[in-house]
VOPAGU-2260 file (C-alpha; in pm, 1 decimal, decimal comma):
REM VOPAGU-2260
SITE   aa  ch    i         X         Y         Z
SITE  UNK   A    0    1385,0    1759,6    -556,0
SITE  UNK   A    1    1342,2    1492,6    -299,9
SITE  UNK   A    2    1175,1    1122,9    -487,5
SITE  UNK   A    3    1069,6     760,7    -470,6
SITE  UNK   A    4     927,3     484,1    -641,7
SITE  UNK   A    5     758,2     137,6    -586,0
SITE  UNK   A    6     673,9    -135,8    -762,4
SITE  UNK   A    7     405,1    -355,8    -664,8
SITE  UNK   A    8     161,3    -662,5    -810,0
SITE  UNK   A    9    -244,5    -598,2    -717,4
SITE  UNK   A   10    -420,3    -888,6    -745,8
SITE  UNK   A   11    -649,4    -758,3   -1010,3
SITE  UNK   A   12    -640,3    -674,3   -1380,5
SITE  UNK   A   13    -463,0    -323,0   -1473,9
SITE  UNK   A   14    -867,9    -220,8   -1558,0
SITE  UNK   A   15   -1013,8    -247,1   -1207,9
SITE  UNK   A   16    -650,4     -32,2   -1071,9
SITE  UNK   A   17    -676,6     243,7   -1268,4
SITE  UNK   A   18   -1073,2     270,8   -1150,0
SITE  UNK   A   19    -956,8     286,9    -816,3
SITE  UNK   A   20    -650,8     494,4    -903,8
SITE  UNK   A   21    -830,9     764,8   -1098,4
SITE  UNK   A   22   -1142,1     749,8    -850,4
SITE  UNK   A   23    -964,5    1047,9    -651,5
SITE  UNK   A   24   -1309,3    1146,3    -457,0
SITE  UNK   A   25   -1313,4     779,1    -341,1
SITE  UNK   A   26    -917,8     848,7    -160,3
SITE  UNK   A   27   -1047,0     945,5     153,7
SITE  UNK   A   28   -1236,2     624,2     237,9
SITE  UNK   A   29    -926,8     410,0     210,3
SITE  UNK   A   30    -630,8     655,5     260,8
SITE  UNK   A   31    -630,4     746,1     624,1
SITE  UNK   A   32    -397,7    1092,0     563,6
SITE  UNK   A   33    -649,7    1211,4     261,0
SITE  UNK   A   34    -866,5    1422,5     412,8
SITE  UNK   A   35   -1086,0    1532,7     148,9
SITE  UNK   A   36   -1047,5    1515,1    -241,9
SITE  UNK   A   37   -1242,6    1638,6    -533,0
SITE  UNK   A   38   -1176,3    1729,9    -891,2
SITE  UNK   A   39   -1204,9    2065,7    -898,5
SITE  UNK   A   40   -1180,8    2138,2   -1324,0
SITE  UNK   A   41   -1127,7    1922,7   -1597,6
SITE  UNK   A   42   -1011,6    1997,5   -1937,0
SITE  UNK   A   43    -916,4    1780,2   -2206,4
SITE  UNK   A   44    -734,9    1520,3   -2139,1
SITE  UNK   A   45    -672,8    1584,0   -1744,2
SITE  UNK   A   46    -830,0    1705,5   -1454,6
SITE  UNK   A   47    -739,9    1913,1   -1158,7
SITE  UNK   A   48    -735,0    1725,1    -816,7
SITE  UNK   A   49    -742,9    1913,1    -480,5
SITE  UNK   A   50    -627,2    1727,0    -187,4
SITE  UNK   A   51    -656,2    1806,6     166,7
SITE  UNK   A   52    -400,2    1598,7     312,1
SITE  UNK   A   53    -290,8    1552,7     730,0
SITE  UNK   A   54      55,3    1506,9     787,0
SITE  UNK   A   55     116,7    1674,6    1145,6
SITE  UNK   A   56    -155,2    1934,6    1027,3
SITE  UNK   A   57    -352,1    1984,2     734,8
SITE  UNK   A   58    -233,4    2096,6     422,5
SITE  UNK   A   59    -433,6    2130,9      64,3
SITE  UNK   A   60    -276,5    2114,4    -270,4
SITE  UNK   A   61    -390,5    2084,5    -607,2
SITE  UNK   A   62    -228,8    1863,4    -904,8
SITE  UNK   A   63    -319,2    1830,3   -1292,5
SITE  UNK   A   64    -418,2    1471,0   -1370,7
SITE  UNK   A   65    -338,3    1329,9   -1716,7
SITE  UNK   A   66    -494,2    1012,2   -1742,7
SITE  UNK   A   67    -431,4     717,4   -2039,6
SITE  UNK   A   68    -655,7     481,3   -1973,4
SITE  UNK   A   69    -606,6     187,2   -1871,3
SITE  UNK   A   70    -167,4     206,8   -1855,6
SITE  UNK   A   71     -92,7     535,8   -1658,1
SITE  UNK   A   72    -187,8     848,3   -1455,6
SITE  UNK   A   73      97,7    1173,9   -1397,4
SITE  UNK   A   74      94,7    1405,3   -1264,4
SITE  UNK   A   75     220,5    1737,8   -1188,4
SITE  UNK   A   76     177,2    2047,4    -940,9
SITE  UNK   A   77     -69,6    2331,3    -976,2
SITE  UNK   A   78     -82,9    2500,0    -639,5
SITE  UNK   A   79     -91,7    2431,3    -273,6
SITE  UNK   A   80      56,0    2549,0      39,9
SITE  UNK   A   81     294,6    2232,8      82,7
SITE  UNK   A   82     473,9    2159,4    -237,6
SITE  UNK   A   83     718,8    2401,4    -440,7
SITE  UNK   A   84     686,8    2130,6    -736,0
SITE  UNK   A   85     528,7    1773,7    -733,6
SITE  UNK   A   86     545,6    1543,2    -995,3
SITE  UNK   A   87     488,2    1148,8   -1042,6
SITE  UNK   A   88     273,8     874,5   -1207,4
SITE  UNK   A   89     124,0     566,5   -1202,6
SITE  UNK   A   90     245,7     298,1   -1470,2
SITE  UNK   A   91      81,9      -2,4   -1519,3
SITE  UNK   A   92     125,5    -375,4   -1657,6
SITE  UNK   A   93     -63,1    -634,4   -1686,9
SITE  UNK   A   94     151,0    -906,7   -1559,1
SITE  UNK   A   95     -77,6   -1292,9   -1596,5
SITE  UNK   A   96    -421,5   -1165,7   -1491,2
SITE  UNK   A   97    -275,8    -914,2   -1247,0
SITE  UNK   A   98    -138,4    -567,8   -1208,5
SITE  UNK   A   99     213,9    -451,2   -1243,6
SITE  UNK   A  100     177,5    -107,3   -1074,2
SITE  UNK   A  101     497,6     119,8   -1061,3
SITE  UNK   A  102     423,9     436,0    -853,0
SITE  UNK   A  103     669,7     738,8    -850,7
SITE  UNK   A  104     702,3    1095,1    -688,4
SITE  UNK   A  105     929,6    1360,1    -669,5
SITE  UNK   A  106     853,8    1670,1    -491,4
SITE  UNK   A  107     964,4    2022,8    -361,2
SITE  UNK   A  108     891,4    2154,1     -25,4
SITE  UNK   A  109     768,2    2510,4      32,9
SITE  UNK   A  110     959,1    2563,3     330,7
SITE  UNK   A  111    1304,1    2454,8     430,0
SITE  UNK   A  112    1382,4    2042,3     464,3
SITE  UNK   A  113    1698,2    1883,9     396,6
SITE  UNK   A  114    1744,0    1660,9     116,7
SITE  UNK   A  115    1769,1    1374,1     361,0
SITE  UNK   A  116    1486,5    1470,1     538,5
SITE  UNK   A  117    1241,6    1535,2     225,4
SITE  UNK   A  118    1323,1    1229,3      61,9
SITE  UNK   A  119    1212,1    1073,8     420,9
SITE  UNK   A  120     878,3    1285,1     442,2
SITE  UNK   A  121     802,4    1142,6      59,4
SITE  UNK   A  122     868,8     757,4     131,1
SITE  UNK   A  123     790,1     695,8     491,7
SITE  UNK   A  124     419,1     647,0     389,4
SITE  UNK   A  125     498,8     463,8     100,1
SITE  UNK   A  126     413,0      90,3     268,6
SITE  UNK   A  127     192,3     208,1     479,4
SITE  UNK   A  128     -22,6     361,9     142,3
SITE  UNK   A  129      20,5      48,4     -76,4
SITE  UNK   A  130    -106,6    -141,3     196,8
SITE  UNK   A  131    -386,6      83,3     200,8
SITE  UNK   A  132    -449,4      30,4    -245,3
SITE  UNK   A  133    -377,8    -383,2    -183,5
SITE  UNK   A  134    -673,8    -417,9      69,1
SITE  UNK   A  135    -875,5    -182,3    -159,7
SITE  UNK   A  136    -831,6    -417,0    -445,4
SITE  UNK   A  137    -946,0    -707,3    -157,6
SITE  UNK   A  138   -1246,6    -484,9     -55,3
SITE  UNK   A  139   -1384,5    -380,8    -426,6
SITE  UNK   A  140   -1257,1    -685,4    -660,4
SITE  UNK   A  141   -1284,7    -966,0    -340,3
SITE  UNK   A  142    -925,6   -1099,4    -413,7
């Protein structure tokens, strides 16, 4: 299974991240590959996410949220037609008035990539995506 993870300080408190964070409807206005995303069942405890995601063309997946409010979100795979397995989280910290976020991933691809290649495919957005959650903090909290 191909993974990565990031660390990275937001400029707000670890209560206004995880609103953003587990406001997955809300993706698609600040994450330019999120296409569409709704929860599509909850149950106690977690909910089930479907994404519609572009990346060359567009794919839809579905992933069981578990959220702990206000310290961490993971996740893991329950059906799609780009992942095999997917699996990460969201840990947070509040670090003097500001957020500690550690984000990780690890996936499976349904068809055939090399390791090299998958690990690739999961981080090249990576900077380009925490860019996206840092001006989203700017936008919502004005810091």
């Amino acid at each position: 299974m191909a993974g990565t993870s990031t660390t990275e300080v937001f400029n707000c408190t670890k209560e206004e991240f995880f609103k953003i964070i587990s406001d997955y409807e809300k993706y698609p206005e600040f994450l330019a590959e999120v296409k569409n995303c709704e929860v599509v069942e909850t149950q106690t405890g977690k909910k089930k996410v479907e994404f519609t995601v572009n990346v060359i063309k567009n794919f839809k997946y579905q992933l069981w949220m578990v959220e702990q409010s206000p310290n961490r979100i993971d996740w893991d795979f329950a059906g799609g037609d780009l992942f095999k397995k997917s699996s990460g989280s969201w840990a947070l910290e509040e670090q003097a008035g500001k957020t500690k976020a550690t984000y990780t991933v690890e996936a499976d691809f349904k068809m055939f990539v090399p390791g090299p290649v998958a690990k690739t495919l999961i981080s090249v957005n990576l900077p380009n995506m925490m860019s996206a959650y840092h001006k989203r903090v700017s936008e919502l909290y004005g810091k």
